[in-house]
C-alpha positions in Angstrom: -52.4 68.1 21.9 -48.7 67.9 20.7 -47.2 67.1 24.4 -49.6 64.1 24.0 -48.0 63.5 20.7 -44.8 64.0 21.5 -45.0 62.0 24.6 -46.4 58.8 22.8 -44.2 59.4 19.9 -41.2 58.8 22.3 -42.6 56.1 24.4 -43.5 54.3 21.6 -43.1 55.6 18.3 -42.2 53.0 15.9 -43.0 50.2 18.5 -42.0 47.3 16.0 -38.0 48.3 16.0 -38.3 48.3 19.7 -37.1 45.4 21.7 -39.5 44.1 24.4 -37.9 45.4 27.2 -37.7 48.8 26.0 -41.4 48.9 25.5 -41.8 47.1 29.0 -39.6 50.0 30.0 -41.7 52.3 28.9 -44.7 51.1 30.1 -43.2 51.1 33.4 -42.8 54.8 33.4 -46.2 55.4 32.3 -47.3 53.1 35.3 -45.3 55.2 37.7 -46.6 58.4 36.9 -50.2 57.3 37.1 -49.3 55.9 40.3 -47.7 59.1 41.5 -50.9 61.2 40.4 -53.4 58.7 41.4 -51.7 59.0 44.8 -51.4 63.3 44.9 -55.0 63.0 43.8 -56.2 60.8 46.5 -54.1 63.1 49.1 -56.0 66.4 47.6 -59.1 65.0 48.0 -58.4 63.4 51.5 -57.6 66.9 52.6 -60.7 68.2 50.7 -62.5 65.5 52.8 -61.4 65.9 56.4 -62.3 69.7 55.8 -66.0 69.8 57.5 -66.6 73.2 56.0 -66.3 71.3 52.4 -66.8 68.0 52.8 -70.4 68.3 51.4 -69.5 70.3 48.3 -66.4 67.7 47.4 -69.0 65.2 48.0 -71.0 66.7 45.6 -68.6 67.6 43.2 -67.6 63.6 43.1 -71.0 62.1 43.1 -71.7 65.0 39.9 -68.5 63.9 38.3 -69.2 60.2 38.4 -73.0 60.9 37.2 -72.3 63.0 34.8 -70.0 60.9 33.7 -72.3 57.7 33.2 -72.9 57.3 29.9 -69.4 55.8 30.0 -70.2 53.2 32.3 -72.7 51.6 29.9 -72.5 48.4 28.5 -72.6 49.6 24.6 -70.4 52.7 25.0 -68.2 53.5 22.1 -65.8 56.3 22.6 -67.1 59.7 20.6 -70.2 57.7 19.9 -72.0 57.8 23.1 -75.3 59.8 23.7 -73.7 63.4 24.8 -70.2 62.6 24.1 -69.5 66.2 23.7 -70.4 66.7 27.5 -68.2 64.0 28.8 -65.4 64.1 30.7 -61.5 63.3 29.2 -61.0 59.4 29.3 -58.0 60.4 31.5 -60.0 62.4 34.2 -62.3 59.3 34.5 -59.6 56.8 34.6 -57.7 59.3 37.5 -60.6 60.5 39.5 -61.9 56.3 39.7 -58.0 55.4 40.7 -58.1 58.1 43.4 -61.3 56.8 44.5 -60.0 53.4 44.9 -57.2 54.8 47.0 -59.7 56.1 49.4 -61.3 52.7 49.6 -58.3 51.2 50.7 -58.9 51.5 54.2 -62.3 49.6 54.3 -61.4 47.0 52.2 -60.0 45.0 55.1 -63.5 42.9 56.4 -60.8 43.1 60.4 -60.4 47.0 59.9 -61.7 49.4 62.2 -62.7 51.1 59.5 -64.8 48.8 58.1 -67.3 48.3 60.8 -68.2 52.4 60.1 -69.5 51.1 56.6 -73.5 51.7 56.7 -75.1 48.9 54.9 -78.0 50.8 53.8 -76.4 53.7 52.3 -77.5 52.6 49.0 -80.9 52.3 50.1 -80.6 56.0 50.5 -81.0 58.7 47.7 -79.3 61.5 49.4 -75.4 61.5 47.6 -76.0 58.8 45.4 -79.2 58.0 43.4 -79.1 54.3 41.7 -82.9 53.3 43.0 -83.4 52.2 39.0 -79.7 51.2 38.2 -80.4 47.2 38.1 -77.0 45.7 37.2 -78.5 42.3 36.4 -81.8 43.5 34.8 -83.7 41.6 37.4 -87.2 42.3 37.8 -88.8 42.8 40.9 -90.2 39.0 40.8 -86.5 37.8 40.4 -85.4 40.5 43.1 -87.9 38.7 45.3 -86.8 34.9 44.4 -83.1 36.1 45.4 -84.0 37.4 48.8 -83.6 34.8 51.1 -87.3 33.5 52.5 -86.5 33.0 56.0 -85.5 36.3 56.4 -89.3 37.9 56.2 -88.2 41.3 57.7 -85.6 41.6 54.6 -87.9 41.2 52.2 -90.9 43.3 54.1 -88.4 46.1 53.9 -87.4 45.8 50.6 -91.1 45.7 49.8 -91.4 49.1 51.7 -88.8 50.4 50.5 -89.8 49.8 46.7 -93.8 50.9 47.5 -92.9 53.9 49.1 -89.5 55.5 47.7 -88.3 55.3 51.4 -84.8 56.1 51.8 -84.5 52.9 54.0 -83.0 52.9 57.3 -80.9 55.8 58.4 -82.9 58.3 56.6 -80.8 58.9 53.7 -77.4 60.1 55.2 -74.7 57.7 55.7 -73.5 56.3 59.4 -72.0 59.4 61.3 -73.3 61.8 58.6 -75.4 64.8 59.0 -78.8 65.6 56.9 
């Protein structure tokens, strides 16, 4: 509300009798903070995370978040237009929660990290977090899926086949490497 106000009012309130280092200036600040909370936010959930005891329900509390949350990630989404806009999330909790997220990720980006080789491949095969069995990004069909998938590699496209025919959770069951049912 008026802190909101307030706050933009002074960061940038009459933006045109500013010079362009004093908007840089304050843009700077508004970079830092995010910084700073994206990083307290990734450091609560880390915690939240390490916790056995509550790992599943912070788990499930971030995979509910994010699918709640998916109208937003539509291609046609306009802001207080979208189907069940009322039931969305703030802009800013998105835009935090999805920086905190990518500070998690930072460890496994590196392909030479240790914690890279704990990544389970099939995890997206799996329906037991996360279920995006009929999210096709490229709106492929399942003859264009099948053109993609390299024909030397039979057993690939066998288990793909499988996986599709019988809504198997693909290898691993449905929990990720190291996790429990």
């Amino acid at each position: 509300g008026q802190v909101r106000e307030t706050a933009a009012q002074a960061l940038f309130g009459e933006v045109t009798k500013r010079t362009r280092d004093q908007v840089e200036a304050n843009l700077a600040v508004l970079r830092a903070g995010g910084k700073t909370l994206a990083q307290g936010a990734k450091a609560a959930l880390e915690l939240l995370l390490k916790a056995k005891e509550v790992q599943p329900t912070v788990l499930a509390w971030m995979g509910g978040a994010i699918e709640k949350n998916s109208e937003r990630a539509k291609e046609w989404y306009i802001y207080g237009q979208g189907g069940g806009g009322a039931d969305l999330a703030s802009l800013g909790f998105v835009h935090n929660l999805a920086a905190a997220l990518l500070l998690l990720c930072d460890p496994f980006l590196d392909p030479s990290s240790p914690h890279a080789a704990k990544i389970d491949g099939t995890f997206l095969l799996s329906t037991h977090r996360f279920d995006c069995s009929r999210d096709t990004k490229l709106s492929a069909s399942e003859d264009a899926l099948m053109h993609w998938l390299d024909p030397r590699n039979e057993d690939a496209r066998q288990r793909y086949l499988r996986h599709v025919g019988t809504g198997d959770d693909g290898p691993g069951g449905g929990a990720g490497a190291g996790e429990e049912a």
